[in-house]
C-alpha positions in Angstrom: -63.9 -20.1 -28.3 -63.3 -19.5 -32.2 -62.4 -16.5 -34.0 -61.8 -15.4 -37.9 -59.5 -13.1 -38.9 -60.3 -11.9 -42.4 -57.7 -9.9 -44.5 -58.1 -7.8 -47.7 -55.2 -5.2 -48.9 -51.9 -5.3 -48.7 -48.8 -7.1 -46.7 -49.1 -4.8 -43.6 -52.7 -5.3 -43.1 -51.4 -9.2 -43.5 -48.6 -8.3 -40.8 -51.1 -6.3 -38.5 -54.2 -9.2 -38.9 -51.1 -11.7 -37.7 -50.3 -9.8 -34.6 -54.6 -9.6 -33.9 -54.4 -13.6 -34.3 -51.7 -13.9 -31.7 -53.4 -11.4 -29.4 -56.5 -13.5 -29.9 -54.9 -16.7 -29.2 -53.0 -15.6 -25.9 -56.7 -14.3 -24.9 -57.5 -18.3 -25.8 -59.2 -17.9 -29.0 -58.7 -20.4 -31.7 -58.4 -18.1 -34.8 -58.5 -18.9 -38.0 -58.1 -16.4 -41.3 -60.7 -18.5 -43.6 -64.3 -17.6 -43.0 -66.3 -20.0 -41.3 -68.2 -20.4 -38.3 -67.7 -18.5 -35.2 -67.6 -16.6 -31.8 -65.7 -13.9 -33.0 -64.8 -12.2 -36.3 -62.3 -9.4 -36.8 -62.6 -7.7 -40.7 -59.2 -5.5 -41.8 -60.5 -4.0 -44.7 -58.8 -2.3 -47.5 -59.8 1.1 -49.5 -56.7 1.6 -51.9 -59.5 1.8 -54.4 -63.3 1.7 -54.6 -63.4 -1.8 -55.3 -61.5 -2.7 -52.4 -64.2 -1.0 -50.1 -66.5 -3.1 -52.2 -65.2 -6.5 -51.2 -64.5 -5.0 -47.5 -68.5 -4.4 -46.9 -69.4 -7.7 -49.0 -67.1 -9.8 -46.5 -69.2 -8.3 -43.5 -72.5 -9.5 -45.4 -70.4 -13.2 -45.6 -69.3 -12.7 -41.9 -73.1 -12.1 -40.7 -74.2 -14.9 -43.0 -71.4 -17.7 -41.6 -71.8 -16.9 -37.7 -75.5 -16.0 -36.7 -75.4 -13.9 -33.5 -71.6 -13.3 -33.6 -69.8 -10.4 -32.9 -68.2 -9.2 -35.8 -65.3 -6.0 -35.6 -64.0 -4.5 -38.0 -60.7 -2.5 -38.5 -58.7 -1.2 -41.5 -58.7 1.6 -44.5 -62.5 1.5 -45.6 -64.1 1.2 -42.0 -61.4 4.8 -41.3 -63.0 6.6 -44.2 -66.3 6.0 -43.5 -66.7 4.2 -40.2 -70.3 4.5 -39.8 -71.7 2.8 -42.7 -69.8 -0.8 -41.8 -71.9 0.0 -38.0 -75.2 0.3 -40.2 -74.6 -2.8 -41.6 -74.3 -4.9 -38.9 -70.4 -4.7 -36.9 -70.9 -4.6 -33.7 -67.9 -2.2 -32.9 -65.7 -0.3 -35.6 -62.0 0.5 -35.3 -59.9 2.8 -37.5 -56.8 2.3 -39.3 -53.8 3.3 -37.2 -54.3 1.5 -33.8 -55.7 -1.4 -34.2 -53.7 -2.7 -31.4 -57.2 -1.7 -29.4 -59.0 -4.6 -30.3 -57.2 -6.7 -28.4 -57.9 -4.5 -25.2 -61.4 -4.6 -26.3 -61.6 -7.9 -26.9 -60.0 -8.6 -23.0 -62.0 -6.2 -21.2 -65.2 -8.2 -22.4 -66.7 -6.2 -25.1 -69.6 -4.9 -23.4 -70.7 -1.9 -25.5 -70.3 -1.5 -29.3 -70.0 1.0 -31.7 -67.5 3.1 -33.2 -64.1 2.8 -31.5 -62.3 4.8 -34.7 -58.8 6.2 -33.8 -58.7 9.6 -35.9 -55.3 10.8 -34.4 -52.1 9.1 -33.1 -49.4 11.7 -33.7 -46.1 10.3 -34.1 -46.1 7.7 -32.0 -45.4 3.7 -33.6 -48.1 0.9 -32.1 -46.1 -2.0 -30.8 -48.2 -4.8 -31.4 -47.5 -8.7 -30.8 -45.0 -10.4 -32.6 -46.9 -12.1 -35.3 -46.1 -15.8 -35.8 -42.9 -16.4 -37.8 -44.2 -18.4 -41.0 -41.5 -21.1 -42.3 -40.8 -19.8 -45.5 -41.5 -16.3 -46.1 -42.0 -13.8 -42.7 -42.9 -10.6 -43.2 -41.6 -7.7 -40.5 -43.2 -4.3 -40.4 -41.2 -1.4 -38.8 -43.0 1.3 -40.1 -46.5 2.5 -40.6 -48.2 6.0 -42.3 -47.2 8.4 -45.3 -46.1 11.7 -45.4 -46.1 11.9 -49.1 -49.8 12.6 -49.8 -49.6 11.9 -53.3 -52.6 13.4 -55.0 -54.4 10.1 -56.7 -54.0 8.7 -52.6 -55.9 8.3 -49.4 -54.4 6.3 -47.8 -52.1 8.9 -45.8 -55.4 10.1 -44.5 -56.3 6.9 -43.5 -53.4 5.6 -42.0 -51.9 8.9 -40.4 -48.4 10.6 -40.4 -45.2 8.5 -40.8 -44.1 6.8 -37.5 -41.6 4.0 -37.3 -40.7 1.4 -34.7 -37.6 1.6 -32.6 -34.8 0.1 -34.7 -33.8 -2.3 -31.6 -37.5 -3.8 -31.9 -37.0 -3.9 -35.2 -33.7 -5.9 -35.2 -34.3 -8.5 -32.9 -37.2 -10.0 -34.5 -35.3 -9.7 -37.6 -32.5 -11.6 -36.4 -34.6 -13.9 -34.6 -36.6 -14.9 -38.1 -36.7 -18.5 -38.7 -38.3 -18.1 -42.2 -36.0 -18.8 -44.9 -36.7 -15.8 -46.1 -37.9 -12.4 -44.2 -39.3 -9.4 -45.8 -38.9 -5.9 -44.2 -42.1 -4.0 -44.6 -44.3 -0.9 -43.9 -46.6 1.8 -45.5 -43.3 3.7 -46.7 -40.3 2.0 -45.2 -37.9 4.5 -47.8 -39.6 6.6 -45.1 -38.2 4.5 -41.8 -36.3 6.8 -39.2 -36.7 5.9 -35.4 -36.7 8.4 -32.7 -32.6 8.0 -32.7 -32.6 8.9 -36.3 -31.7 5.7 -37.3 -33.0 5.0 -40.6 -33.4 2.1 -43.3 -29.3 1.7 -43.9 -28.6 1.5 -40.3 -31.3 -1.2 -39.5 -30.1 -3.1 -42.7 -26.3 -2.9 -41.2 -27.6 -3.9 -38.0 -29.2 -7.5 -39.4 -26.2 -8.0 -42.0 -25.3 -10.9 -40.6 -28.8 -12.8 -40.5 -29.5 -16.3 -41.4 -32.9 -15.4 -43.3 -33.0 -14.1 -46.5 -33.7 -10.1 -46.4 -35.8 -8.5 -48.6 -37.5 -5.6 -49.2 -41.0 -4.4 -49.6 -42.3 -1.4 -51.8 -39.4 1.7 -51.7 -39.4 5.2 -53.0 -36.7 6.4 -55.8 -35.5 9.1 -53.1 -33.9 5.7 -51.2 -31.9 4.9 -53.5 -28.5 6.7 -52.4 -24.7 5.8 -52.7 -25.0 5.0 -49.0 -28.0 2.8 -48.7 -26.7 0.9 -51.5 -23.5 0.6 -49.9 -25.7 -0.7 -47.0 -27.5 -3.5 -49.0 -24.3 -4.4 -50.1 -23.3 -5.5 -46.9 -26.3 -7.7 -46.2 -25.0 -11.5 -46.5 -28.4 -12.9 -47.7 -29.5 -10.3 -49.5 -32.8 -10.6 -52.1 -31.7 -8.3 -54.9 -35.6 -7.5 -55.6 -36.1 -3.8 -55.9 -39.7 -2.5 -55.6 -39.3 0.9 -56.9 -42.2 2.4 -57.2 -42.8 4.5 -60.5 -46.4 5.7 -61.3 -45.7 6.9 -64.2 -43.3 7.9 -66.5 -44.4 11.3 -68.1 -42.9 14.0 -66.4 -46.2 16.1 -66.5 -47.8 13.2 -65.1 -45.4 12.9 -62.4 -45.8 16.5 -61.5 -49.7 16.1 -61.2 -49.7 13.4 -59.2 -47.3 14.6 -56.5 -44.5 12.8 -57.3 -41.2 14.5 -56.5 -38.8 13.0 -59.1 -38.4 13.1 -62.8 -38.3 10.3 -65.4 -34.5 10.8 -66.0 -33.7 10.5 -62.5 -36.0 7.3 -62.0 -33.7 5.7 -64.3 -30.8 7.0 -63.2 -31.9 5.1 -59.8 -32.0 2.1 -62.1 -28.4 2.1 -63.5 -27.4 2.5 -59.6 -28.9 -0.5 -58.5 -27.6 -2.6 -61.6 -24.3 -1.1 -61.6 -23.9 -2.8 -58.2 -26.4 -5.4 -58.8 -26.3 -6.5 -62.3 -28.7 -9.6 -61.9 -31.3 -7.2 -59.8 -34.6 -7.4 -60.7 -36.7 -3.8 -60.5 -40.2 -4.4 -59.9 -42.9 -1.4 -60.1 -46.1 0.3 -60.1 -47.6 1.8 -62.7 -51.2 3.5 -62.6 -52.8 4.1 -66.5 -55.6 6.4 -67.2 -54.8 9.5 -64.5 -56.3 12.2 -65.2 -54.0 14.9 -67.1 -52.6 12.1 -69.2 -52.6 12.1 -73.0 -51.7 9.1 -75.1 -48.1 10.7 -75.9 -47.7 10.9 -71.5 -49.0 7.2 -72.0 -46.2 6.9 -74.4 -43.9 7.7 -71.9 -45.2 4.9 -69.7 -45.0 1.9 -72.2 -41.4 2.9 -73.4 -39.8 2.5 -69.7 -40.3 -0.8 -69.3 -38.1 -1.9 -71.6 -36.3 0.9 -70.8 -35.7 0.4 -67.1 -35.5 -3.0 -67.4 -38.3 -4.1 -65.7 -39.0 -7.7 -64.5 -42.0 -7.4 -64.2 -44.8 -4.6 -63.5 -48.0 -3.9 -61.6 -50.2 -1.8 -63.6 -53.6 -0.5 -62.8 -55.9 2.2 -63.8 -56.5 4.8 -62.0 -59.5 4.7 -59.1 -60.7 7.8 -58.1 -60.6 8.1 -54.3 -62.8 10.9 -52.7 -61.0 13.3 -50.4 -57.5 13.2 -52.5 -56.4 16.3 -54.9 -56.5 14.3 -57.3 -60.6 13.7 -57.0 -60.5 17.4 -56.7 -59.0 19.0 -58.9 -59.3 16.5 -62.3 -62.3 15.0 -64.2 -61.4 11.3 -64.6 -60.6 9.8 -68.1 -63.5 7.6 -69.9 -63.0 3.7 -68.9 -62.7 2.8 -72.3 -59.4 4.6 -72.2 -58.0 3.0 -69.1 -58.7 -0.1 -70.4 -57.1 0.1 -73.7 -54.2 1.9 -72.3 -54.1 -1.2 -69.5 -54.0 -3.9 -72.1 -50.9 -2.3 -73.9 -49.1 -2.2 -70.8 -49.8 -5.0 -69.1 -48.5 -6.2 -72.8 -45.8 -4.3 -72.9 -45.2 -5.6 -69.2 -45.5 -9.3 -70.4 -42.9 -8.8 -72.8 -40.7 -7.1 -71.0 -40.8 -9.9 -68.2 -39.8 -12.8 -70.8 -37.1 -10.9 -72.2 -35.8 -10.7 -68.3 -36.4 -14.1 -67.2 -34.8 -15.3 -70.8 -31.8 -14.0 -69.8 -31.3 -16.2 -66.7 -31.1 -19.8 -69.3 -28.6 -21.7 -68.1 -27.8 -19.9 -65.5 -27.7 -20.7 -61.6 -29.9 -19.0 -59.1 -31.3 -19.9 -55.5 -35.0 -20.8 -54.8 -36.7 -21.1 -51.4 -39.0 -23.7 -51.3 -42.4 -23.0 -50.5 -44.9 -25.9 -51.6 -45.3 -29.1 -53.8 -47.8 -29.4 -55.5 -48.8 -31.2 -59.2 -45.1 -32.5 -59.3 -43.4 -29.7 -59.0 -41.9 -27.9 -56.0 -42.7 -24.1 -56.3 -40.8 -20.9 -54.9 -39.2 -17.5 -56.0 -35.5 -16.8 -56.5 -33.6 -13.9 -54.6 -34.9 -11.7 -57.6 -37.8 -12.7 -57.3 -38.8 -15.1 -60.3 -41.2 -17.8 -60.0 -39.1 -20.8 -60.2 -40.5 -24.3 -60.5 -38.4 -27.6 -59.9 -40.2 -30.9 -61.6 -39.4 -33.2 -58.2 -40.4 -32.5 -54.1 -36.9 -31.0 -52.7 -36.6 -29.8 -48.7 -37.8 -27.1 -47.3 -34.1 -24.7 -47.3 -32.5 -22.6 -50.1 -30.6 -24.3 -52.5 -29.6 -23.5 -56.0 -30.8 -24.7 -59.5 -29.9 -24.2 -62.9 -32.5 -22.4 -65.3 -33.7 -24.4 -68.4 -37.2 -23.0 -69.6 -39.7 -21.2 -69.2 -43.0 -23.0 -67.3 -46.4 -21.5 -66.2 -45.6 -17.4 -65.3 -41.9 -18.4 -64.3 -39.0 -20.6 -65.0 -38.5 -24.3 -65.2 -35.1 -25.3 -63.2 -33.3 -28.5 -62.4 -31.4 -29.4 -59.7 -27.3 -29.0 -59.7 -25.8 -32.2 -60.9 -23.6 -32.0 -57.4 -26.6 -31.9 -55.7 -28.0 -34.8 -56.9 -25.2 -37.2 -56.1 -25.2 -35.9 -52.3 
């Protein structure tokens, strides 16, 4: 038997559709994440914005196009918010967001009857799922799922539920049993991680301190970064010094209306913290143009951060209107000709800002994991997260390299000269 596993959104959906393939396989499936033909096909769809529920219902039409008669589930975001229209067009059975961990049992007991299986409420309580397979190069780990924040341009807290978190023990030992080169530790809102002990993100990150696999972190919130958790990451032998901090904005009035609960000032405050004990750190981010309530001198506020806060580099998107969220509420949504010319000086801005960073590593020594080679070159990211690029085919472990250029979206890097003679 063959089954398809078909991803769209973000890493935890990744994590989550990984666990659904080992589920699948210990049920003796062959699965596969590329459409094609098949017995079975499981969809985790995304609804972050409307586009995203756009591609989710398109795949379905794909699914229903590459395998006939098959049975095709689906799971994630968009089939939570609106559940019956992916059964009108065609899935067989429809699973929510937050416990998708029931496919599998649906899956085993033979899927006699379809139709909508949607979880709507599951408390406090973390799914354990199975351990998805530990990919060679980069792993990815979640140990927490949910939001409490409820920011008011998002839906996905009432998607995905409340904030729950796995037991830090879990947590650990597949952590420390990672034989990816690097791991990354990830989750809806994993600033938000506290297990049922009270153990929360700087006790698990003291608890894996001593692991062989690069740690890193996924997306965190500016109320994380504290004198102790940085003291915690400090610890951490293999530490990535990536910081995903998300930002949003960076006009206070801005910040207010969507929810946020800090200030511009103390955003960058945040930032001095993290390079006064990382000075090489790079501080990734969010931001969303176009909201509502901002002007162009809000906007302003945006485009001067980034040089600002040092950024290397930025994600910036305008802003989706998502039904059901204050935000949709409450404010009538800017004309798209002024997202989009607001976009293209920040993601200007953002370019900028990203050569001035990666500039300041010539000549300069940093470690790359190796993840493919391919036209000549051998191709991975540094601990802060650069693209780096190494004109030969080098093994599959860390090792370090010396920065001469910049090539393609990252930076050109040679070999140490003591390397070479080994």
């Amino acid at each position: 038997m063959r089954a398809v596993v078909f991803t769209l959104g973000c890493k935890v959906n990744d994590v989550e559709s990984g666990s659904l393939i080992r589920g699948l396989e210990d049920a003796g499936y062959q699965v596969s994440r590329e459409i094609e033909p098949a017995d079975l096909y499981v969809l985790n769809t995304c609804a972050v914005t409307a586009e995203a529920e756009r591609k989710s219902r398109q795949t379905l039409g794909k699914m229903q196009k590459s395998g006939g008669n098959a049975k095709i589930l689906v799971c994630g975001c968009a089939s939570e918010k609106n559940a019956k229209a992916f059964l009108e067009k065609g899935a067989y059975a429809v699973f929510g967001a937050k416990a998708k961990g029931e496919i599998l049992k649906f899956v085993k007991s033979g899927m006699t009857a379809g139709g909508i299986y949607a979880v709507q409420d599951v408390g406090r309580s973390y799914e354990e799922m199975p351990r998805p397979e530990c990919l060679k190069t980069r792993n990815f780990v979640k140990i927490q799922d949910g939001c409490d924040r409820f920011c008011s341009y998002c839906i996905i807290p009432y998607l995905r539920g409340r904030n729950r978190s796995r037991d830090m023990d879990s947590a650990v030992e597949e952590i420390l049993e990672s034989t990816a080169q690097e791991t990354v530790i990830t989750g809806i809102d994993v600033s938000a991680y506290k297990d049922e002990k009270g153990r929360d993100l700087a006790d698990l990150l003291l608890a894996v301190k001593d692991a062989n696999t690069r740690i890193r972190l996924g997306s965190l919130e500016v109320s994380l970064i504290t004198p102790r958790f940085l003291s915690a990451v400090k610890e951490v032998k293999n530490f990535a010094p990536q910081f995903h901090l998300s930002l949003q904005s960076g006009s206070n009035a801005v910040l207010r209306s969507m929810n946020r609960h800090y200030t511009r000032e103390e955003y960058l405050e945040k930032c001095r913290m993290i390079y006064e004990l990382f000075p090489n750190a790079g501080i990734t981010t969010d931001i969303i143009v176009g909201f509502p309530t901002e002007t162009e001198t809000d906007f302003l506020q945006s485009l001067s951060i980034v040089e600002e806060a040092g950024f290397s580099q930025i994600h910036a998107f305008p802003y989706s209107p998502r039904e059901g969220t204050n935000a949709y509420k409450k404010y009538k949504e800017l004309p798209y000709s002024v997202k989009k010319e607001r976009l293209d000086r920040l993601l200007i801005a953002g370019a900028e800002q990203k050569e001035r960073y990666m500039r300041s590593f010539f000549k300069k020594t940093l470690t790359i994991v190796p993840e493919r080679y391919i036209d000549g070159c051998t191709e991975g990211y540094s601990e802060n997260y650069i693209r780096l690029y190494v004109p030969m085919e080098i093994g599959k472990s860390p090792i370090q390299v010396r920065v001469e250029d910049h090539f393609k979206d990252g930076l050109l890097c040679s070999i140490l000269e003591e390397k070479q003679g080994e």
